[in-house]
VEXDREN-2710 file (C-alpha; in Angstrom, 1 decimal):
% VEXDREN-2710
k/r/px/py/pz
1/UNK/122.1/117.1/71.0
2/UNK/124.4/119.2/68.3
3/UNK/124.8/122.7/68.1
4/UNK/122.7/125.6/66.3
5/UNK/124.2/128.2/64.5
6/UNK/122.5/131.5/64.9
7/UNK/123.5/134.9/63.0
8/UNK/122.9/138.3/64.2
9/UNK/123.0/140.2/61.1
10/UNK/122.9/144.0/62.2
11/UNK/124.5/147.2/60.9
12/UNK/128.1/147.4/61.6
13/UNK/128.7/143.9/61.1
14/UNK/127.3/139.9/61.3
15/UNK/128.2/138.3/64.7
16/UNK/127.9/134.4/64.8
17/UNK/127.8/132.3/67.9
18/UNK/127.4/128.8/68.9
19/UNK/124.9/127.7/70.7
20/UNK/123.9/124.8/72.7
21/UNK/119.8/123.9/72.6
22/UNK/119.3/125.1/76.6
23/UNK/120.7/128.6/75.2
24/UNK/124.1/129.1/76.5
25/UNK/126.8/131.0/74.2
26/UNK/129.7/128.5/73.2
27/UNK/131.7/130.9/71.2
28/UNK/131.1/134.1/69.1
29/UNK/132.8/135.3/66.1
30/UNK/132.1/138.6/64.6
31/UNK/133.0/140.4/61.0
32/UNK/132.5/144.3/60.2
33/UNK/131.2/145.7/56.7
34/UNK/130.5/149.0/55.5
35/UNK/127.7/151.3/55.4
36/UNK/128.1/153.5/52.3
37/UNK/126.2/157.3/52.4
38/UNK/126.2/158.1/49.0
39/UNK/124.0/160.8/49.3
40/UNK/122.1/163.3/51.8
41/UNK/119.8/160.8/53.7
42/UNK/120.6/158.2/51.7
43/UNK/122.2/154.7/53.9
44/UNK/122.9/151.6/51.5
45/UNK/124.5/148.2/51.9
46/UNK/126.4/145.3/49.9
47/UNK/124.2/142.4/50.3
48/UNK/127.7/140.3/49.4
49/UNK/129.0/142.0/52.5
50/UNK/126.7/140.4/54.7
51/UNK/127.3/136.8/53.1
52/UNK/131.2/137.4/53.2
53/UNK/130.5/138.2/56.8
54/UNK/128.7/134.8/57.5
55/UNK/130.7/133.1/55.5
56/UNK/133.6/134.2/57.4
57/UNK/132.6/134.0/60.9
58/UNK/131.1/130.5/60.3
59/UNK/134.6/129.3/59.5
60/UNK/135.9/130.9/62.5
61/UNK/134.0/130.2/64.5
62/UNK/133.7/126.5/64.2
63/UNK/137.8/126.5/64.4
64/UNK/137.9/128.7/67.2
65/UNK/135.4/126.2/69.1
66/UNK/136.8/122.9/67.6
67/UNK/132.9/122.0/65.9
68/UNK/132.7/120.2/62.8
69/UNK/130.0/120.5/60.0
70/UNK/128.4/117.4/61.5
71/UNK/128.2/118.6/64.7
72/UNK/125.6/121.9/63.9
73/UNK/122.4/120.8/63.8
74/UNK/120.3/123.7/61.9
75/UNK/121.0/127.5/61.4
76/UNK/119.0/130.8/62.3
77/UNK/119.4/134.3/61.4
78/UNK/118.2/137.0/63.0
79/UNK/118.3/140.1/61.4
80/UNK/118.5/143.9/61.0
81/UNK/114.7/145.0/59.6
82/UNK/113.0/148.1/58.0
83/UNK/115.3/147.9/54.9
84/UNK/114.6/147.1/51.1
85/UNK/116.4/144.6/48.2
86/UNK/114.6/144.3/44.9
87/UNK/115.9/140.4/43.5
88/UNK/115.6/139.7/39.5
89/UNK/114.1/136.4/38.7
90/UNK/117.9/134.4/39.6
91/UNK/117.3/136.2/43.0
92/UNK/120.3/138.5/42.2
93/UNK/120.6/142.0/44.2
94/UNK/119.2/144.6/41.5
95/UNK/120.7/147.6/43.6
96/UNK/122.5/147.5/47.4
97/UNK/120.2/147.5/50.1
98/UNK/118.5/150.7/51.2
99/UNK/119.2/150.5/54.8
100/UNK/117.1/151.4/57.9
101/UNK/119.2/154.3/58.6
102/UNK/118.1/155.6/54.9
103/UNK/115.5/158.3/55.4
104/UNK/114.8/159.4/51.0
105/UNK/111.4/158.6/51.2
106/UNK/110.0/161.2/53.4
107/UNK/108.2/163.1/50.4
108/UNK/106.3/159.2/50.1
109/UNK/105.8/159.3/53.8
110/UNK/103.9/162.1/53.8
111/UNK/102.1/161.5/50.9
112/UNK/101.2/158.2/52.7
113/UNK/99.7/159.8/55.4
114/UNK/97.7/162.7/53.4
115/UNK/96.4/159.5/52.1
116/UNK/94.7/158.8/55.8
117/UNK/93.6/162.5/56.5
118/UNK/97.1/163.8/57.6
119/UNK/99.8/162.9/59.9
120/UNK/97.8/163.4/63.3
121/UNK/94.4/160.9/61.9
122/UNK/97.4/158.5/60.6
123/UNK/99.1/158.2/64.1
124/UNK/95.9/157.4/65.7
125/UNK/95.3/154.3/63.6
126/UNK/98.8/152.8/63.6
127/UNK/100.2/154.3/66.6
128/UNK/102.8/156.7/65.1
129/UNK/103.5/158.5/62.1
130/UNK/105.8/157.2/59.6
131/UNK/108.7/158.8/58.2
132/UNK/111.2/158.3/55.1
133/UNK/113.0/154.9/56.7
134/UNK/110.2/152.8/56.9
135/UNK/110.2/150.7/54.5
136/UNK/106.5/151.3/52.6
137/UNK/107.5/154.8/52.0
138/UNK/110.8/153.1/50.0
139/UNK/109.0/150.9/47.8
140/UNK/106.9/153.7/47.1
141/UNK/110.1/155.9/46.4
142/UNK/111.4/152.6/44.3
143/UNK/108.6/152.7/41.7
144/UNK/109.0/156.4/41.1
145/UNK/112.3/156.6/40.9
146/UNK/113.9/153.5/39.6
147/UNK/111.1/152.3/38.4
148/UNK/113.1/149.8/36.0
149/UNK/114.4/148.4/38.7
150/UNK/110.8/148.1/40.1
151/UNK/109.9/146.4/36.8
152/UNK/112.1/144.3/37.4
153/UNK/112.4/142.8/40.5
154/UNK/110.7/139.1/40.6
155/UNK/110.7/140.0/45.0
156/UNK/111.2/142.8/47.5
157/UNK/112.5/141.2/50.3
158/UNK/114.7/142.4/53.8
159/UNK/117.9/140.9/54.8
160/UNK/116.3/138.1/56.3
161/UNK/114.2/137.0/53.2
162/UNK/117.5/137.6/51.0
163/UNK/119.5/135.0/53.7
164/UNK/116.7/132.6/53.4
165/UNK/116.8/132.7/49.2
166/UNK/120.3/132.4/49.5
167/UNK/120.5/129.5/51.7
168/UNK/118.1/127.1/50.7
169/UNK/116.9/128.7/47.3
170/UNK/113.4/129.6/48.3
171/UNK/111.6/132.8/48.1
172/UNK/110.2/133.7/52.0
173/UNK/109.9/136.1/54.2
174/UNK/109.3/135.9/58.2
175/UNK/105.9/136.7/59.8
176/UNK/107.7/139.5/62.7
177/UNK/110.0/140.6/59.5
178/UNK/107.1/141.5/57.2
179/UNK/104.7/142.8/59.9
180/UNK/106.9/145.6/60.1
181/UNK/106.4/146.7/56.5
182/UNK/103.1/147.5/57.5
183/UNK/101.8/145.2/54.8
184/UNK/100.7/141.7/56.7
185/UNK/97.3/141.6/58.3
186/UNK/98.4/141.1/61.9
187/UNK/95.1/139.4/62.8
188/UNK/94.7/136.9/59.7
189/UNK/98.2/136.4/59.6
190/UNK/98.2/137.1/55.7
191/UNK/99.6/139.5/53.2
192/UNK/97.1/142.7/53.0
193/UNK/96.4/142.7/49.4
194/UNK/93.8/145.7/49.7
195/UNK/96.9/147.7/50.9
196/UNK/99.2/146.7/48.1
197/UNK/96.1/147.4/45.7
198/UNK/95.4/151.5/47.4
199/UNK/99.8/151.9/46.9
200/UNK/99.7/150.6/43.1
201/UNK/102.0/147.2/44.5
202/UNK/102.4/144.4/43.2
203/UNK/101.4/141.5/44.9
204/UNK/103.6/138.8/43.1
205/UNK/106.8/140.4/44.1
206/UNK/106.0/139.8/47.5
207/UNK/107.3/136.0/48.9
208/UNK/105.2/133.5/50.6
209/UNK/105.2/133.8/54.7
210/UNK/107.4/131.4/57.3
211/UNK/107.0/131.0/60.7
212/UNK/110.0/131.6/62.7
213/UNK/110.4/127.6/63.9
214/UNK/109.7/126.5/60.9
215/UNK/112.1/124.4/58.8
216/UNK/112.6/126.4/55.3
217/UNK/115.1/124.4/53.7
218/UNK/118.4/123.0/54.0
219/UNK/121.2/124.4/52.9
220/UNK/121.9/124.4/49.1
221/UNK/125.5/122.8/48.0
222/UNK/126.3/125.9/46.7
223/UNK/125.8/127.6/49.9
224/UNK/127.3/124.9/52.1
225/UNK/130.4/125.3/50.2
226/UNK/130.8/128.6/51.0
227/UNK/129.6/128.4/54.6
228/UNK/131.7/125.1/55.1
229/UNK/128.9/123.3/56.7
230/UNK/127.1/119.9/55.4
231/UNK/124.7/120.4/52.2
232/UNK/120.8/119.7/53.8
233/UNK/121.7/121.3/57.3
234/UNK/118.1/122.9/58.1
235/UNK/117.7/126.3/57.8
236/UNK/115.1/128.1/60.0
237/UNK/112.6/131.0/59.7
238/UNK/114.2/133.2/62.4
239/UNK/112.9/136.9/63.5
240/UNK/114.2/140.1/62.8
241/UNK/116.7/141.4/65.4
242/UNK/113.7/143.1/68.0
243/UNK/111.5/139.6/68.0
244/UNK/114.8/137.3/68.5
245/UNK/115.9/139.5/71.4
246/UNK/112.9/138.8/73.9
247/UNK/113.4/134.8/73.0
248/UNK/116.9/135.7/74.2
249/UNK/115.8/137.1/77.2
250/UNK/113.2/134.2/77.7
251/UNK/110.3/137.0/78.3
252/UNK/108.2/135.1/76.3
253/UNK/105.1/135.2/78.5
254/UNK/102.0/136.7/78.3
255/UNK/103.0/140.6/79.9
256/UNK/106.2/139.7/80.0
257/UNK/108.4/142.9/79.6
258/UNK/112.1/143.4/78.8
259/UNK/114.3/146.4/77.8
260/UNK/117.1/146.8/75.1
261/UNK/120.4/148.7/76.2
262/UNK/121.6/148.7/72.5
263/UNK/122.6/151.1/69.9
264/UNK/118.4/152.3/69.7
265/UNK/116.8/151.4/73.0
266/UNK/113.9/149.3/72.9
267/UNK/110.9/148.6/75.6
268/UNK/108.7/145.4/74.2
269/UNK/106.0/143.6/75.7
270/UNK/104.4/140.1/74.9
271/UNK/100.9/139.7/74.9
272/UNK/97.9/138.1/73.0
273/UNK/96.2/141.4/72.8
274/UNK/96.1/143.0/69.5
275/UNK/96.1/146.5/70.8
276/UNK/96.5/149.7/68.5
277/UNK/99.9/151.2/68.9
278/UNK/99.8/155.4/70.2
279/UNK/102.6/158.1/70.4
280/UNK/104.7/155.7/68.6
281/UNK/104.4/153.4/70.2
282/UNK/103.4/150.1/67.7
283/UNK/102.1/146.2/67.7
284/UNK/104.1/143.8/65.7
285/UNK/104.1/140.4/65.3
286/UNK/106.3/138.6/67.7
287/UNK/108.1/135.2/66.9
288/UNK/105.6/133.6/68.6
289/UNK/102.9/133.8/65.8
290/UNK/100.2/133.6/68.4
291/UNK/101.6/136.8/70.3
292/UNK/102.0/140.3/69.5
293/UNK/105.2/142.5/70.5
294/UNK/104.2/145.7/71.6
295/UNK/107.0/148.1/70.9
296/UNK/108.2/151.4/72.1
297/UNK/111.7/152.2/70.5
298/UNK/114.4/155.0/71.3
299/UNK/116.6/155.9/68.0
300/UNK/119.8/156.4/69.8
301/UNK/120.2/155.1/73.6
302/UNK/123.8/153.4/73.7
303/UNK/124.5/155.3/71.2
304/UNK/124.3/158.7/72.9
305/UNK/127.6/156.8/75.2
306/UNK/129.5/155.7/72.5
307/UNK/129.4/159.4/71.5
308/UNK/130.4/160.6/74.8
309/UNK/133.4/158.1/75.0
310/UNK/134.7/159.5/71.5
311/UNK/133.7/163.0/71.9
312/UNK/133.9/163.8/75.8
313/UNK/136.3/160.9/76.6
314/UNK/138.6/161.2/73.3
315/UNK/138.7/157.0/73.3
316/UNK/137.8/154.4/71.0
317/UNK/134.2/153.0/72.0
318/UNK/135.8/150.0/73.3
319/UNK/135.1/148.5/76.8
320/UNK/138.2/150.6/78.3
321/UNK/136.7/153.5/77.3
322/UNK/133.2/152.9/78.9
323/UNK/135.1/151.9/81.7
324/UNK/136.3/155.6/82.6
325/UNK/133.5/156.7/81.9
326/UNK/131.7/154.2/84.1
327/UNK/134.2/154.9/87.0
328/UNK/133.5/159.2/86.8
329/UNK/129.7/158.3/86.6
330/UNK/129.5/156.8/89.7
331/UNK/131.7/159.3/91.3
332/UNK/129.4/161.7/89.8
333/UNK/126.2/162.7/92.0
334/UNK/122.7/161.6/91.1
335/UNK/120.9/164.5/89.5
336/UNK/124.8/165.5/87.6
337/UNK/124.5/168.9/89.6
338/UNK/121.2/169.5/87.9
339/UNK/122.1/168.9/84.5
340/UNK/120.0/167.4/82.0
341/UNK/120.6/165.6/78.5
342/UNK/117.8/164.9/75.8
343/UNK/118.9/161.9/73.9
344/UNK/117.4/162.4/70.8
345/UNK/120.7/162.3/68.5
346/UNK/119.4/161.0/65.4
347/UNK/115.0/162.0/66.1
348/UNK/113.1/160.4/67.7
349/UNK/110.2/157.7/67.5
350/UNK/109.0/157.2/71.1
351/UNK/107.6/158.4/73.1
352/UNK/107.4/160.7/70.6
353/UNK/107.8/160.3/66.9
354/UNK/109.7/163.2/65.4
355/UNK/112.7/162.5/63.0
356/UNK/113.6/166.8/63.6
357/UNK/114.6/166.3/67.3
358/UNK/118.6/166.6/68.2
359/UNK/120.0/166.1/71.7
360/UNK/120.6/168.9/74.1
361/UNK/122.7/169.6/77.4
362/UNK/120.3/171.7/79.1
363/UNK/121.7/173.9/82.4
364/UNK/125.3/173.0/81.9
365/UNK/127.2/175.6/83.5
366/UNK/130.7/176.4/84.2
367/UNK/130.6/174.0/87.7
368/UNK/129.9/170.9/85.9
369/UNK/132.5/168.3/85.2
370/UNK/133.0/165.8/82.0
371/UNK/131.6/162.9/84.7
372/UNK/128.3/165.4/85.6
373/UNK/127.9/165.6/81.2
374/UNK/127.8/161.8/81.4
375/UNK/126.1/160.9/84.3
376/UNK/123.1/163.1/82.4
377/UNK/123.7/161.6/79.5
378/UNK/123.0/158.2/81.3
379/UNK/120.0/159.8/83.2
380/UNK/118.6/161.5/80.1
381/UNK/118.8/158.1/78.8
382/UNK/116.6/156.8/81.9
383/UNK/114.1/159.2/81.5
384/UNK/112.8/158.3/78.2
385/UNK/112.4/155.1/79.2
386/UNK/110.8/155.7/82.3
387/UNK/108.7/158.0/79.9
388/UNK/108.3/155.0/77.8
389/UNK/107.0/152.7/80.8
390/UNK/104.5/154.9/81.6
391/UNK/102.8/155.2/78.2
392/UNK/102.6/151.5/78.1
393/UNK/100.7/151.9/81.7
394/UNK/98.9/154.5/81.3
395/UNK/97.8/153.7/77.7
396/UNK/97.8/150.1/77.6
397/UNK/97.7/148.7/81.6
398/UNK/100.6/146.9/81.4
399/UNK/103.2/147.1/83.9
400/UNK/106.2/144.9/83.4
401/UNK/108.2/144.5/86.7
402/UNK/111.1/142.9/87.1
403/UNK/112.1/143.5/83.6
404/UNK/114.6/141.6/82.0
405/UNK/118.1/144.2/80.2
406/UNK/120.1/142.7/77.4
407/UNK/122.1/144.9/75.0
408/UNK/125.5/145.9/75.1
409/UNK/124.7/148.5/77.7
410/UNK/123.8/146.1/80.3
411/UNK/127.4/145.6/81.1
412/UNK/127.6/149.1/82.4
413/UNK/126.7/148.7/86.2
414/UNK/126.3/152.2/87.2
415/UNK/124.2/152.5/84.2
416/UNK/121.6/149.6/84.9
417/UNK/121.5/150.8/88.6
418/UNK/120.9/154.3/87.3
419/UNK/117.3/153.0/84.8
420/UNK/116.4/150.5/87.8
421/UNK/116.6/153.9/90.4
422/UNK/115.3/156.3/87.3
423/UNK/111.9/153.9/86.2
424/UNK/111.1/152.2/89.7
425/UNK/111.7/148.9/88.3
426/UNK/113.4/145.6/89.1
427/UNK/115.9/144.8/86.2
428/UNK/116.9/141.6/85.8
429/UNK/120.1/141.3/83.7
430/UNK/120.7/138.6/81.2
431/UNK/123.6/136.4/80.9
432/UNK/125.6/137.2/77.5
433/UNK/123.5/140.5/77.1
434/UNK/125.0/141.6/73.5
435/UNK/124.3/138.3/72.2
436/UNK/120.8/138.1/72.9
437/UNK/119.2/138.2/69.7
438/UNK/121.2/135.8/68.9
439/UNK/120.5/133.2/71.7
440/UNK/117.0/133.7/70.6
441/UNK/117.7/132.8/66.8
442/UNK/119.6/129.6/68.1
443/UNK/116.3/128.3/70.6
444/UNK/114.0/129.4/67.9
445/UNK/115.8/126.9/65.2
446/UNK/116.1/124.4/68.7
447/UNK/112.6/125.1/68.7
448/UNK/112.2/123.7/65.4
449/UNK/114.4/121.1/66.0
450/UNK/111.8/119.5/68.5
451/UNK/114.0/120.3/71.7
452/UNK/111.7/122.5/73.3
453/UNK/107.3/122.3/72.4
454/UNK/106.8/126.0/71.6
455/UNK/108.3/129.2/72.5
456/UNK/106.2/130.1/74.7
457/UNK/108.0/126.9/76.6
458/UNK/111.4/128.9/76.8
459/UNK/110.1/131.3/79.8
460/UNK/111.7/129.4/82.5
461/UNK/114.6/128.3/80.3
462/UNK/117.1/131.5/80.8
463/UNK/117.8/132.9/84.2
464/UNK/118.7/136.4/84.9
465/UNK/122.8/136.7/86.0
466/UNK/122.1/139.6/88.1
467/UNK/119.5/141.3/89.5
468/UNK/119.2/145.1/90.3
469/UNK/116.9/146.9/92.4
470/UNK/115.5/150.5/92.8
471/UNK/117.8/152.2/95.7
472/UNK/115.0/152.9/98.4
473/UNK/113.3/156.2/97.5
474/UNK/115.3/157.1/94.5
475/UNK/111.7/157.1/92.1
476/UNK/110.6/160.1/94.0
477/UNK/113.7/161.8/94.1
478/UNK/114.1/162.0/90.4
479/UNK/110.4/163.4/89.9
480/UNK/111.5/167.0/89.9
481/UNK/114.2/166.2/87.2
482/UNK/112.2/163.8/85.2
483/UNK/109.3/166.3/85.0
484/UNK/111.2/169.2/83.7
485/UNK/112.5/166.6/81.2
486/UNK/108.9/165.7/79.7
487/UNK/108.8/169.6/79.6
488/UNK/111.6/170.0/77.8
489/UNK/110.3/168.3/74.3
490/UNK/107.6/171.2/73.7
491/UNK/110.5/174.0/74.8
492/UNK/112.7/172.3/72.5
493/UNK/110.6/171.3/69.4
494/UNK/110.2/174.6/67.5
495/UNK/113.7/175.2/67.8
496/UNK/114.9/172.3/66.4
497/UNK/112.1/172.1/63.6
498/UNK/113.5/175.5/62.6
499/UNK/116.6/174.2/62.4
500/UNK/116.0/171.0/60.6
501/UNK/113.8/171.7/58.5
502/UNK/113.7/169.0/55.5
503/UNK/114.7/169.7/51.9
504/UNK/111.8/169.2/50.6
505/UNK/109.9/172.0/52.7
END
């Protein structure tokens, strides 16, 4: 059979690769846009960007890789999520796209939650509280503020919706995409009007729901044009970026556990239990409409290392950079001479939800060396997700072991061998690890296709390329450490509160 197009749309840019129906990478092509800041808190897009973007890479790519038009049989896109685009009535961008690095609506946040009793009684329900970048708290700041363009807009959709619209000329949204507006009714698998009706929203500007397989169109003439691909090639739902990635992995099955080394670090879980999320930890709908992903997310995790390899390193964050750094972490000691890192550079949302935190060196002293700084910046790392692991045991029963790493960060060896020592766990390591998300938008349009049944089918499909296991003993060895870490969150949290306090307090 032909290839599948898939398209990771994320922040810094839109990566395309070319896919083959079993799920290995034929080529990649990838194209950078701008995020613009144009105020305090404030993170917007150009929705033209990310078309640009596709539209270039497509070309690319299928040069680079010598594929014609005829030879891609349907496209995916897998998306960035928790962002807003009003569309008028001709499905034209009434503003740029409040990102999900935009954080305006906290004053609608909290007025949110007052709502459900207060922040505490809220977190309880849904698992964690919610803060100014999720995206019900910016429709809610888009009536009061702009309300024209409120008035306006015909649909609120997310990148992926606008993609769809844009592609085949229909007006969708995915199932995992909406479910994290908390607005879909993960159980009946339908828009919750009576939550729309308590927040004074509209129900006709939201679009009708697609599964992930499922056929939404083909491409538009207008669309194939700019893409250069054939008019009618068939467009599929796709997931957002943190449902595509365990397809990518193939941890589809029920339990089935694997860990994101990206930018934000991410532990999910399959399962057919709808479970109510705690200490921010949440349930979302998976791409598998008759699963749930249970989700525990990090706001920075690779993140903290690309800042060491600019800040501490003085190098651009390319792979020779996190090479030296690689090379004086494992010459480092475990333990970095009892140094400790917290990294919580931009808050934090588990495994604990609080948008104030910063990250801290804690101990560093005049003996430690730039390699004992990064080593704990790799163990601090470690130890939120062992902390992470250990809420979805001790809260939930599940343990996930082996568990499968994908993300950019699962090229760093002394890294991966570092979380397998810090969390006790087998990690299995996933061939073309930065472009899981999207392998998994590729099998779920192969899906689709008919290739494969289901996606619950695709378990067996993708084989780990490495596998890494716990040095002998290392678990206990880091107790001591790790507990003082926990410890550190209460220490730290009044200080940093006092510090970033929010404008509107």
């Amino acid at each position: 059979m032909d290839h599948v197009l898939a398209y990771d749309v994320g922040t810094s840019g839109t990566k395309a690769a070319l896919i083959t129906p079993d799920g290995r990478v034929q080529a990649t092509a990838f194209e950078p846009y701008p995020t613009t800041y144009p105020r305090p808190l404030w993170a917007e897009q150009d929705p033209d960007d990310w078309w640009r973007a596709i539209a270039a890479t497509t070309r690319s790519l299928l040069q680079a890789a010598g594929v014609g038009p005829e030879q891609v049989a349907g496209i995916a896109f897998t998306t960035q999520m928790v962002n807003l685009i009003p569309l008028d009535a001709a499905g034209l961008p009434l503003r740029p796209c409040i990102s999900w690095l935009d954080g305006r609506a906290g004053v609608e946040a909290r007025g949110i939650m007052r709502r459900f009793g207060g922040e505490r009684i809220f977190a309880s329900i849904v698992g964690a509280a919610i803060t100014g970048k999720d995206v019900l708290p910016k429709m809610l700041w888009l009536k009061k503020h702009e309300t024209e363009v409120y008035r306006r807009a015909a649909t609120l959709v997310d990148v992926g919706g606008y993609l769809l619209l844009r592609t085949t000329g229909r007006r969708v949204v995915e199932y995992s995409v909406a479910s994290v507006t908390g607005l879909l009714h993960l159980k009946r698998k339908t828009w919750d009007e009576s939550m729309m009706r308590l927040f004074g929203l509209d129900r006709a500007k939201f679009p009708d729901l697609v599964r992930s397989t499922e056929n939404v169109g083909g491409l538009t003439p207008a669309a194939a044009v700019d893409l250069g691909l054939r008019a009618g090639t068939p467009v599929f739902g796709g997931a957002g970026d943190g449902m595509s990635a365990p397809v990518g992995a193939g941890a589809v099955g029920e339990g089935d556990g694997h860990l994101t080394l990206g930018t934000s670090g991410f532990v999910g879980l399959i399962t057919g239990r709808k479970v109510t999320g705690k200490r921010g930890i949440v349930t979302l709908q998976s791409a598998d409409l008759d699963r749930f992903l249970l989700i525990a997310e990090m706001e920075t995790a690779a993140a903290c290392l690309r800042w060491a390899v600019e800040n501490l390193y003085q190098m651009p964050s390319g792979s020779e950079g996190y090479q030296a750094m690689d090379r004086e972490v494992a010459a480092s000691t475990p333990g970095a001479g009892n140094l400790l890192f917290t990294p919580w550079m931009y808050g934090e949302r588990a495994p604990v939800a609080d948008e104030r935190l910063r990250a801290s060196f804690v101990n560093l002293g005049t003996n430690h060396t730039r390699g004992d700084m990064a080593r704990a910046i790799y163990e601090g790392v470690a130890f939120n997700f062992r902390w992470l692991l250990e809420l979805l045991e001790q809260m939930f029963g599940f343990r996930p072991d082996p568990l499968r790493v994908i993300g950019g960060g699962a090229r760093s060896a002394p890294w991966v061998q570092i979380l397998a020592d810090i969390t006790g766990r087998t990690l299995e390591v996933m061939p073309w690890p930065q472009e899981a998300s999207a392998v998994g938008a590729g099998l779920l349009a192969a899906v689709g296709l008919g290739v494969h049944p289901s996606i619950a089918s695709l378990r067996n499909l993708l084989q780990p390329e490495r596998v890494v296991v716990p040095t002998p003993s290392a678990f206990e060895w880091y107790r001591p450490a790790y507990a003082t870490y926990q410890a550190l969150y209460s220490a730290l949290r009044p200080i940093h509160h006092r510090m970033n306090g929010s404008e509107e307090e």
